[in-house]
LOPA-69349 format. One line per field, with one value per residue (C-alpha): residue in three letters; x, y, z. Coordinates in steps of 0.05 Angstrom, whole numbers, plus 32768, in hexadecimal, padded with zeros to 4 digits. Example, Ala and Ser with C-alpha at 12.3 -4.5 7.8 and 13.67 -1.06 7.14 Angstrom:
! LOPA-69349
resn ALA SER
xx 80F6 8111
yy 7FA6 7FEB
zz 809C 808F
END
This chain:
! LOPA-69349
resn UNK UNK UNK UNK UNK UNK UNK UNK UNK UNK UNK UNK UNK UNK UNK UNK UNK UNK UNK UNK UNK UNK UNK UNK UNK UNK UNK UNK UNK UNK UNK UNK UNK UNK UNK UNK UNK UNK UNK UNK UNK UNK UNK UNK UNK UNK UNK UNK UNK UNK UNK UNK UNK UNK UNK UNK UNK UNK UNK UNK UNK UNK UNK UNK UNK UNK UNK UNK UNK UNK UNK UNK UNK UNK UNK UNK UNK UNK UNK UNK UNK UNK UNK UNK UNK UNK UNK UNK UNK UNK UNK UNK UNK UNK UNK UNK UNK UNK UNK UNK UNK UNK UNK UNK UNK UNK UNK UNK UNK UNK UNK UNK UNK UNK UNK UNK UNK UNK UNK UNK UNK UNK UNK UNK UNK UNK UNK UNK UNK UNK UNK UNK UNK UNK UNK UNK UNK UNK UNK UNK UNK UNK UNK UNK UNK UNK UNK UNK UNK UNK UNK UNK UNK UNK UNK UNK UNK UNK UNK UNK UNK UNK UNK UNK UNK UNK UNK UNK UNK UNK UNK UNK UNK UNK UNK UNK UNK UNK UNK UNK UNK UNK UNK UNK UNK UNK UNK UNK UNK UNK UNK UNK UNK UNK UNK UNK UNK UNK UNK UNK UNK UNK UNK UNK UNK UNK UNK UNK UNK UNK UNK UNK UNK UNK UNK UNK UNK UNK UNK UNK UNK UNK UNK UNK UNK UNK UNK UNK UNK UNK UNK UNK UNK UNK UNK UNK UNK UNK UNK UNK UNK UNK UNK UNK UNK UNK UNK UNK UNK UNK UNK UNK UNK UNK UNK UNK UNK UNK UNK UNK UNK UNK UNK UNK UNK UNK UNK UNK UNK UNK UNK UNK UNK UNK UNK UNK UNK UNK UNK UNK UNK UNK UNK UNK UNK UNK UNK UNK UNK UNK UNK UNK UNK UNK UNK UNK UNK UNK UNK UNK UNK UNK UNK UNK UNK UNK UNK UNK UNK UNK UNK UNK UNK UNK UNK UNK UNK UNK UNK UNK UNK UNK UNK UNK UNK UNK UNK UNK UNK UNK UNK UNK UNK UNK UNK UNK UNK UNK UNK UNK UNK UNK UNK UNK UNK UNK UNK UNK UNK UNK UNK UNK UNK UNK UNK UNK UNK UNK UNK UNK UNK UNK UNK UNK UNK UNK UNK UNK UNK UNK UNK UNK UNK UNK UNK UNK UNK UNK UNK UNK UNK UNK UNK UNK UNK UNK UNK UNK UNK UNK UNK UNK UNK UNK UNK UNK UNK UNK UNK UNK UNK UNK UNK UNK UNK UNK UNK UNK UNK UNK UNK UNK UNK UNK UNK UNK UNK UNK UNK UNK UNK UNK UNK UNK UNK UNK UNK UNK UNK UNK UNK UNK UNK UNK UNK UNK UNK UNK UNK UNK UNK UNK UNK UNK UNK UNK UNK UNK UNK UNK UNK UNK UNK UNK UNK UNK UNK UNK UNK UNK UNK UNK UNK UNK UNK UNK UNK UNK UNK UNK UNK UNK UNK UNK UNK UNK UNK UNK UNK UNK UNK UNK UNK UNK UNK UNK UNK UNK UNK UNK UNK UNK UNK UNK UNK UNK UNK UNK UNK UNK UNK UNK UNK UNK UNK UNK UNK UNK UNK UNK UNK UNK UNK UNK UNK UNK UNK UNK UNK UNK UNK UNK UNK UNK UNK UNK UNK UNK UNK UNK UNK UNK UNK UNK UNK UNK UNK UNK UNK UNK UNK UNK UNK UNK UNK UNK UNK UNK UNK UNK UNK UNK UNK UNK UNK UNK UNK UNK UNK UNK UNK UNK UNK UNK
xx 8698 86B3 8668 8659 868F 867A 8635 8641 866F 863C 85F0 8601 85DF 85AA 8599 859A 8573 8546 851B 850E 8558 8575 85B9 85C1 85E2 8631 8675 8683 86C9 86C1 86F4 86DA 86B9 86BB 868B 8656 866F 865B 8613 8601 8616 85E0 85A8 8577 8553 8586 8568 857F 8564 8591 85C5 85AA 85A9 85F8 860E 85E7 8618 8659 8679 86C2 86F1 86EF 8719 8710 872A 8707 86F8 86D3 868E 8665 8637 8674 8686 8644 8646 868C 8679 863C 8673 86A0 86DF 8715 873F 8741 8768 8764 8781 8770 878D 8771 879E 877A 87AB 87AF 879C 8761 8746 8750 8722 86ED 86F0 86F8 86C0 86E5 8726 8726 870F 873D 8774 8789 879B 87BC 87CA 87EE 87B9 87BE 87E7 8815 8835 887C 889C 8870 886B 8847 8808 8811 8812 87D2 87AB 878F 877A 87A9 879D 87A9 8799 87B7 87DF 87E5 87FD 8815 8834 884A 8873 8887 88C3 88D1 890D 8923 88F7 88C2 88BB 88AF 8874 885F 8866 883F 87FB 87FF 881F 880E 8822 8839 883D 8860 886A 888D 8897 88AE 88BF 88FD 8917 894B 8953 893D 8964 8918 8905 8904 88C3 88A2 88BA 887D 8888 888D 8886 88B5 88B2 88DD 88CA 88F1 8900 893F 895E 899B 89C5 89F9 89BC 89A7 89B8 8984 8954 8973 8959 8915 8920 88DE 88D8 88C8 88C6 88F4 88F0 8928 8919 8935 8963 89A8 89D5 8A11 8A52 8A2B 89F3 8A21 8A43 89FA 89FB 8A3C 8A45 8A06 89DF 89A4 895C 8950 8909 8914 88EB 88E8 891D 8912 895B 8950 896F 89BC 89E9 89FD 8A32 8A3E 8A61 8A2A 89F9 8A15 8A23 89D6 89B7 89E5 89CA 8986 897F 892C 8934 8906 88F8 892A 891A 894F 8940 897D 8991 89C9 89A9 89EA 89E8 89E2 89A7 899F 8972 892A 8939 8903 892E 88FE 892B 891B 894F 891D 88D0 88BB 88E2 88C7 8882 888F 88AE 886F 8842 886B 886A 8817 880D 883F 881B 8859 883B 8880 889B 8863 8866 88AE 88AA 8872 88A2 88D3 88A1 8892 88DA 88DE 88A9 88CB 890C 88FF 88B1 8897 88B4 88C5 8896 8873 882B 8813 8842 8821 87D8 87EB 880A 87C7 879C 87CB 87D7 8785 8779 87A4 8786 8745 875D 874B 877A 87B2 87D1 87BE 880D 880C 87C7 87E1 8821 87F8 87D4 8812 882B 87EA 87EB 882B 880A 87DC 8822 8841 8802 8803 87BA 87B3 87DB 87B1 8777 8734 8746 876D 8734 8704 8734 873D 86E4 86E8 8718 86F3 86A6 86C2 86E2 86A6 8674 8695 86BE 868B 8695 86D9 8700 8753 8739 871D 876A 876A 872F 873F 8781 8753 872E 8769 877F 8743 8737 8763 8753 8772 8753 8707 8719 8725 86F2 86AD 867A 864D 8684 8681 8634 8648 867A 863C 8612 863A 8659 860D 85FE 8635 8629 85DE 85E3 861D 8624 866A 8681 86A4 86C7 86A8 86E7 86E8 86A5 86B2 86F2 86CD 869E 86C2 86F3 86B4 86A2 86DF 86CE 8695 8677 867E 8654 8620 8621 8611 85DE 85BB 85C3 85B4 8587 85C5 85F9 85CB 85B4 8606 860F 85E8 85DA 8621 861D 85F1 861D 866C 8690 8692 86D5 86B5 867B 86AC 86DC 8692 8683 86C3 86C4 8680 8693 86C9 86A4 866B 869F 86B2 866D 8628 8602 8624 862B 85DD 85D5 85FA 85D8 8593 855E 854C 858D 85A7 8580 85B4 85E6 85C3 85A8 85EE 860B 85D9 85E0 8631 864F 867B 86AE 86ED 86EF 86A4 86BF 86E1 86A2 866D 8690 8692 864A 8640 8666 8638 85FF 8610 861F 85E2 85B7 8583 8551 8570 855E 8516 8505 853C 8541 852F 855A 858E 8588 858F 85D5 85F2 85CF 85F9 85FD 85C7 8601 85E6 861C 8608 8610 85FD
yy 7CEF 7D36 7D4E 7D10 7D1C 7D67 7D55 7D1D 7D4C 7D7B 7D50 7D0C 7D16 7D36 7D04 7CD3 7CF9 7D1E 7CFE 7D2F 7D39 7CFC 7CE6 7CBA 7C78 7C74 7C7C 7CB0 7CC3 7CEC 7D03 7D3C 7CFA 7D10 7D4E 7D13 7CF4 7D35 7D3D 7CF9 7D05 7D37 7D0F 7CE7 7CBF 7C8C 7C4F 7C14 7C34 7C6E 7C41 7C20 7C5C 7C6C 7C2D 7C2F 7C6A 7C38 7C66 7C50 7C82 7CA2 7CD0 7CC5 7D00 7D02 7CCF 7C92 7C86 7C4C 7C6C 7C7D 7C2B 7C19 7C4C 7C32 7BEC 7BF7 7C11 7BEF 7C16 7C14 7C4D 7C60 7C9B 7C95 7CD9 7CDA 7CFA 7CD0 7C8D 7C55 7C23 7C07 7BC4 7BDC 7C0D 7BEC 7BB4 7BE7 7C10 7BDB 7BA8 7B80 7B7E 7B63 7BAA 7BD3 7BF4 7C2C 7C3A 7C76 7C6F 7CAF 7CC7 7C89 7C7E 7C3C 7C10 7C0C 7BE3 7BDD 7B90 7B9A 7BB2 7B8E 7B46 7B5A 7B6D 7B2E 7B33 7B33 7B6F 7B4C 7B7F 7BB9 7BE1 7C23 7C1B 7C65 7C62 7C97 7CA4 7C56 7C2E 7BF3 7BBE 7B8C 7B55 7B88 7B94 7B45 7B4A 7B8A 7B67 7B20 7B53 7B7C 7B49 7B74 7BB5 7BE7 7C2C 7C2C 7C6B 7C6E 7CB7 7CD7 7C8A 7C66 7C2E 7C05 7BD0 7BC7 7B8A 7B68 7B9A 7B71 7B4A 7B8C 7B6F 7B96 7BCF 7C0F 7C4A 7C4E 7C8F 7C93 7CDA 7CF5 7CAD 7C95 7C57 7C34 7C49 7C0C 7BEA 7C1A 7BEF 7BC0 7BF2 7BDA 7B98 7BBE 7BBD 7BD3 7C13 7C54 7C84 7C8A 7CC4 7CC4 7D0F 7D23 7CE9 7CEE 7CDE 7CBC 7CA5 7C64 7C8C 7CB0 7C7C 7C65 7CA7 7C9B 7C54 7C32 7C06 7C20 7C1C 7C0A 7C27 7C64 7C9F 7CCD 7CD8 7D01 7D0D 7D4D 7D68 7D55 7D7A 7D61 7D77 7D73 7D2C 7D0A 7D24 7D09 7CC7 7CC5 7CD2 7CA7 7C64 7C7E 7C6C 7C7D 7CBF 7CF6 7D1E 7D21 7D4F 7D7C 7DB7 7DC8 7DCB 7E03 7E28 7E14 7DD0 7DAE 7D7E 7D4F 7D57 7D46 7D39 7D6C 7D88 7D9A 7DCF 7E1A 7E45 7E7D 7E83 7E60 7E1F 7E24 7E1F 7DF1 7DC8 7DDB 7DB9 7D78 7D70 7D81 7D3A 7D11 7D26 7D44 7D7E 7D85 7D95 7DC1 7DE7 7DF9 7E04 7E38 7E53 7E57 7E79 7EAB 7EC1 7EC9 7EF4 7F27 7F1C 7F32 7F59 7F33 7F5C 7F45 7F01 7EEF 7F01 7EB4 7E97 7EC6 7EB8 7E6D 7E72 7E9D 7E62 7E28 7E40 7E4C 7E03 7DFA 7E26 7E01 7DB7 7D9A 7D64 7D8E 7DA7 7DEE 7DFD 7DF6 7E20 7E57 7E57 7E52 7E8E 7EB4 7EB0 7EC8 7F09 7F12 7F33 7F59 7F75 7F8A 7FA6 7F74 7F4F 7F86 7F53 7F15 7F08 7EE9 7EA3 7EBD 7ED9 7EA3 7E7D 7EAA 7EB6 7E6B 7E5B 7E95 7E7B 7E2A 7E47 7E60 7E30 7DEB 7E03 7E15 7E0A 7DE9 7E0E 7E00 7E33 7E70 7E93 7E89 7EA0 7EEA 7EDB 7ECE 7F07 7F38 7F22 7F30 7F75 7F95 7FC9 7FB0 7F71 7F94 7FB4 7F7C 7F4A 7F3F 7F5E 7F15 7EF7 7F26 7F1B 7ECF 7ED6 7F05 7EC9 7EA1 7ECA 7ED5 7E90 7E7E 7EBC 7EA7 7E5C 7E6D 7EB7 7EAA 7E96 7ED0 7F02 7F47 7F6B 7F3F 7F54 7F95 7F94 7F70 7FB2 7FE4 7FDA 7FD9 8021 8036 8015 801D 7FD9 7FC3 7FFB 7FEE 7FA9 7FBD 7FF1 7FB3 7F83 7FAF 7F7D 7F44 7F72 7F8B 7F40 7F30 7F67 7F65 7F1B 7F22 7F5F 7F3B 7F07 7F2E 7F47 7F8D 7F99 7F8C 7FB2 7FE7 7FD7 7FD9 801E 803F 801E 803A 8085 8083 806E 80A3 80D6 80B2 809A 80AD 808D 8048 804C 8056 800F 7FF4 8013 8024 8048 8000 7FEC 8025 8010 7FD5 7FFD 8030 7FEF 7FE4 8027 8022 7FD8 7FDD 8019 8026 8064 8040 8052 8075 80B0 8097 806B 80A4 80D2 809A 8093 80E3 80DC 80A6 80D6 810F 80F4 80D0 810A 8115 80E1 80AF 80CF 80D0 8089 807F 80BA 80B0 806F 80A3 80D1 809F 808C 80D1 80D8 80B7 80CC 8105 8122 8136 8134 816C 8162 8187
zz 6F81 6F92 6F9D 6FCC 6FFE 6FFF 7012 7041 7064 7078 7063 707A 70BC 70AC 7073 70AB 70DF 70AE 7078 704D 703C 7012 6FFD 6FCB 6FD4 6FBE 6FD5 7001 702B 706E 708A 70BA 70D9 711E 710B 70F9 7136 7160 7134 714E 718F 719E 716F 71A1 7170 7156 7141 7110 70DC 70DC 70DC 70A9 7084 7096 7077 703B 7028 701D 7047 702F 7055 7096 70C5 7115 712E 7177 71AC 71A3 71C9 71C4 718E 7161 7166 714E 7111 7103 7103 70D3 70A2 7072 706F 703C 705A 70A4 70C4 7119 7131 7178 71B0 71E8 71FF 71D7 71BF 717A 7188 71A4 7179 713C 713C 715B 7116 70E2 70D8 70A4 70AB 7058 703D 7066 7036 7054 709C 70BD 7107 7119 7145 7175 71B4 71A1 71DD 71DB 71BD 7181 717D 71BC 71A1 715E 7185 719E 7160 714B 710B 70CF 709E 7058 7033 7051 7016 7041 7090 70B4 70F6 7126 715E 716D 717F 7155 7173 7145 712D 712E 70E2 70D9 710C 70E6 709D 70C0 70D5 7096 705E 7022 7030 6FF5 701E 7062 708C 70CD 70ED 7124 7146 7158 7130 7158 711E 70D1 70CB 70BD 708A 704F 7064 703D 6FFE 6FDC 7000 6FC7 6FF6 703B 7069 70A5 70A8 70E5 7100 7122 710B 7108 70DE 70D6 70BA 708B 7051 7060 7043 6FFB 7003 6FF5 6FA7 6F98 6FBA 6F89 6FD0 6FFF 7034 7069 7079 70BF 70C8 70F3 70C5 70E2 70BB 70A4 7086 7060 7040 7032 700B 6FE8 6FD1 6FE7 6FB4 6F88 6F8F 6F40 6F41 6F75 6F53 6F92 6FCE 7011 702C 7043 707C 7068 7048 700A 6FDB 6F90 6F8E 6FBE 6F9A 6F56 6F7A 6F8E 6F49 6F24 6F52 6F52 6F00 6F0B 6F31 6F28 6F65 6FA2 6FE5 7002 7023 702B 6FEB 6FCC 6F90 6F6E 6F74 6F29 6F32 6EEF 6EB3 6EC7 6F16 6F37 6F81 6FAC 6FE0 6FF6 6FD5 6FC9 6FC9 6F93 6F9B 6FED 6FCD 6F9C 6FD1 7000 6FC9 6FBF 700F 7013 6FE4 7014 7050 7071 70A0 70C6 7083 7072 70A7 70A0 705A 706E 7093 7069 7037 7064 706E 7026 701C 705A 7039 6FEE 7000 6FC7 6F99 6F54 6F5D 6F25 6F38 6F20 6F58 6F84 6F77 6F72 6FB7 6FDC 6FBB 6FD1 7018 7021 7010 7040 7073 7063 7069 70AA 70B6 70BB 7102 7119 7117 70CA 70C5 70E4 70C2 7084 709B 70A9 7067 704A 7074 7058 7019 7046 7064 7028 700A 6FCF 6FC9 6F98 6F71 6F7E 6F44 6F48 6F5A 6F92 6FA9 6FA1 6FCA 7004 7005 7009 7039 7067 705A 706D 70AA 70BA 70AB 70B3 70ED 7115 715E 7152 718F 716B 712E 7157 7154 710E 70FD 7117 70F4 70B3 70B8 70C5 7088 7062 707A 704E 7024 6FE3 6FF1 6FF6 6FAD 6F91 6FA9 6F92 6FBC 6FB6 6FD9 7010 7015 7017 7056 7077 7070 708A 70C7 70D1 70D8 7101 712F 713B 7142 717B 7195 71AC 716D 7157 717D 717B 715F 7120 7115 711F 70F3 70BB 70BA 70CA 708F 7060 706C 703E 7006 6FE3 6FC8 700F 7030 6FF5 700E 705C 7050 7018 704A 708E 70B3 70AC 70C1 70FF 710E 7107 713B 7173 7173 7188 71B5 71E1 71FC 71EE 722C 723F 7229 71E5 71EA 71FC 71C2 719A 71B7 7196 715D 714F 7163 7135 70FD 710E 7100 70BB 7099 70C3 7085 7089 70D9 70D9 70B5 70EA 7128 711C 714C 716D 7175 7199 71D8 71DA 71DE 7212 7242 7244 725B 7298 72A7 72A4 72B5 72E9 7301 72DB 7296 7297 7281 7239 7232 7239 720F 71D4 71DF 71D8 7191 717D 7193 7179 7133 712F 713B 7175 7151 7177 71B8 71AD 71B5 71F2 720D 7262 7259 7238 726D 72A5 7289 729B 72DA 7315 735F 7352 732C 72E3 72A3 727C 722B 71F1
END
């Protein structure tokens, strides 16, 4: 199953474009759908055959995470989808979208709706949607405004729901909350409601989640707290976000018989929490990441991103002194998958990412082991390859690769893993030229000279690393060429061998083409004598085969630069 939804995510075009590459029939889940969605975009040749093709896959699962064209509607509608996620930015309404994406209505079991832009109220849109979903078990809903009698209208369109999530929205009324009477998960994840009526929630006697993270807690919630009824079957409880003492906290687990994980971030350390109760808070570093894991399997990226947050400020608090080093490598691996994950928000990557150059900061990947490493090769190769031409990750990819030029990381790596993220920058850099900056590139090389596997691993793989380099060079501003310029001189002075495997006699007339091409009287002067370095440490070989073009660079205004 695992290997399927790897290949579809990167083959299942070209299966259907290409004959000579086949996929087997079966279930598959794609959830980077919209980078299918841009593949088949640009392919001219769509016929009904392809289509064919698509649907003979059983796609089951799919992720819309860009705007809908005609095309994408007919792909959708040759699918039969069991679980659909619609996150997309552009103002399409529920109502609309939905039957556009689900052919039959009967199969559909899961459906997220976060990504859509609801009317207001909510039983506007759901008056208008037609068909009734039967078989919904899974319904998430964001940013909407429920009035009362909306639940019933809710419960009428999806009868049979088990999992109900409701974020970020305003709830006027759950008087009508009891029509879920299957309901087993509720989430009103950072959702206002009324609090007088918050004892309607224990008509729902089957629930085993209940997350009320981020609620404002007025004086009927907290009697809620203290002497409201008990959820018989209540295994895990979100009440995060309120501060809770000793005898409330007793109070809670005594009428929760079932209990066994609660949320509160806010948690004291000293707070007595009962035999096999797990607290999920973020007292010190490990608990935070503990806490961070629980929150990655709810989906809570708010949460996540805090926690992140909060994990960073431990590590600058305590320097990660002390830590047991299995934490650590548990938390590089964990935060990388992360990193890698694309349906979470670019806030939470690079809060991810921040936490990981934490141990670059306090010089302590000398700690990390081999599955750390693994993880961080990984999580650099899929930003490279699968990202490709996605505009939200260029930041984070120099942020990635500041992180891996550190010296204790290069010690510790294997050097086959560096010759894996050189294929892959290589590719990237030669199907786009402005894919990656010029001073990551430059930064990625220039920390290899002082360490030794790594320069073994430019001067064996010379004709990548020059292809990698001027493939670039040819499109990057001046400023970088400039940047490119010292970088190079200062290396000259360090390591002529390994310089020499980056600039080589042809490649030199590059960098003299540009001198006369782009010079000009502001800043000539620091560029020319950073281009006499380079000279001079290579040797006068290099003049041989360009030297009138040479020349011609320090001739201006019949004025001749003399240089020895």
């Amino acid at each position: 199953m695992e290997s399927l939804r790897d290949l579809a995510l990167d083959k299942v075009t070209e299966s259907l474009f290409q004959e000579t590459i086949q996929i087997p029939p079966g279930i598959v889940s794609i959830k980077d759908s919209n980078i299918i969605f841009e593949r088949i975009r640009t392919f001219k040749n769509i016929n009904q055959k392809l289509f064919e093709e698509m649907q003979n896959l059983s796609i089951t699962e799919m992720k819309v995470a860009m705007g809908i064209n005609e095309m994408d509607i007919l792909l959708l509608n040759k699918l039969t989808l069991q679980k659909l996620e619609i996150r997309i930015p552009d103002e399409i309404h529920p109502h609309i979208l939905i039957p556009l994406c689900v052919r039959d209505p009967s199969r559909l079991r899961h459906l997220d709706l976060r990504g859509t832009t609801p009317l207001w109220p909510t039983s506007d849109w759901l008056l208008m949607l037609d068909t009734t979903y039967e078989n919904l078990e899974t319904l998430k809903l964001h940013n909407e405004r429920m009035n009362r009698g909306d639940f019933s209208i809710l419960a009428e369109k999806f009868p049979n729901l088990q999992s109900l999530s409701i974020t970020n929205s305003v709830i006027t009324s759950i008087s009508d909350i009891s029509h879920f009477n299957r309901l087993t998960d509720l989430s009103l994840h950072q959702t206002r409601i009324n609090g007088e009526e918050l004892g309607c929630l224990l008509d729902l006697s089957h629930l085993k989640s209940l997350d009320m993270f981020g609620q404002l807690w007025t004086r009927d919630s907290w009697n809620f707290m203290r002497i409201g009824g008990s959820f018989p079957d209540l295994e895990y409880l979100d009440v995060s976000c309120i501060s809770i003492d000793q005898n409330i906290f007793d109070e809670l687990m005594r009428k929760q018989p079932k209990l066994k994980q609660i949320g509160l971030l806010n948690y004291i350390e000293h707070l007595l929490v009962c035999p096999g109760v797990e607290v999920f808070g973020c007292s010190n570093l490990e608990t935070a990441f503990r806490s961070l894991q629980n929150y990655v399997e709810r989906e809570k990226e708010e949460i996540m991103t805090f926690l992140c947050q909060q994990i960073q400020i431990f590590m600058n608090r305590d320097r990660l002194e002390g830590q047991n080093v299995r934490l650590l490598n548990e938390i590089v691996v964990f935060l990388c998958g992360i990193v890698v994950d694309y349906h979470y928000n670019i806030e939470l990557h690079e809060d991810a990412i921040k936490c990981l150059e934490m141990f670059r900061r306090f010089d302590k990947i000398r700690l990390l082991d081999i599955t750390s490493d693994k993880a961080i090769i990984d999580m650099f190769v899929y930003c490279l390859d699968i990202k490709c031409g996605q505009s939200k990750f260029d930041s984070l990819m120099e942020k990635q690769w500041k992180f891996l030029n550190c010296r204790h990381f290069f010690r510790s790596i294997h050097i086959n893993s560096l010759e894996e993220v050189l294929e892959v920058a290589l590719k990237r850099v030669t199907q786009n030229r402005n894919s990656l900056p010029m001073n990551i590139i430059i930064k990625f090389l220039t920390e290899g000279i002082f360490n030794r596997e790594m320069k073994e691993m430019i001067c064996k793989n010379q004709d990548k690393v020059s292809i990698l380099i001027w493939e670039r060079w040819l499109c990057c501003s001046r400023r970088e060429k400039v940047i490119f310029l010292k970088a190079m001189a200062q290396l000259t002075e360090i390591s002529i061998d390994a310089c020499r495997k980056l600039i080589r006699q042809r490649d030199i007339g590059h960098i003299v083409e540009f001198m006369k091409a782009e010079l000009n009287d502001e800043g000539e002067s620091e560029i020319i004598v950073e281009f006499l370095k380079i000279l001079r440490n290579f040797g006068c070989h290099l003049v041989d085969d360009h030297e009138e073009n040479i020349l011609d660079v320090f001739y201006k205004d019949d004025s001749q630069l003399v240089f020895s």
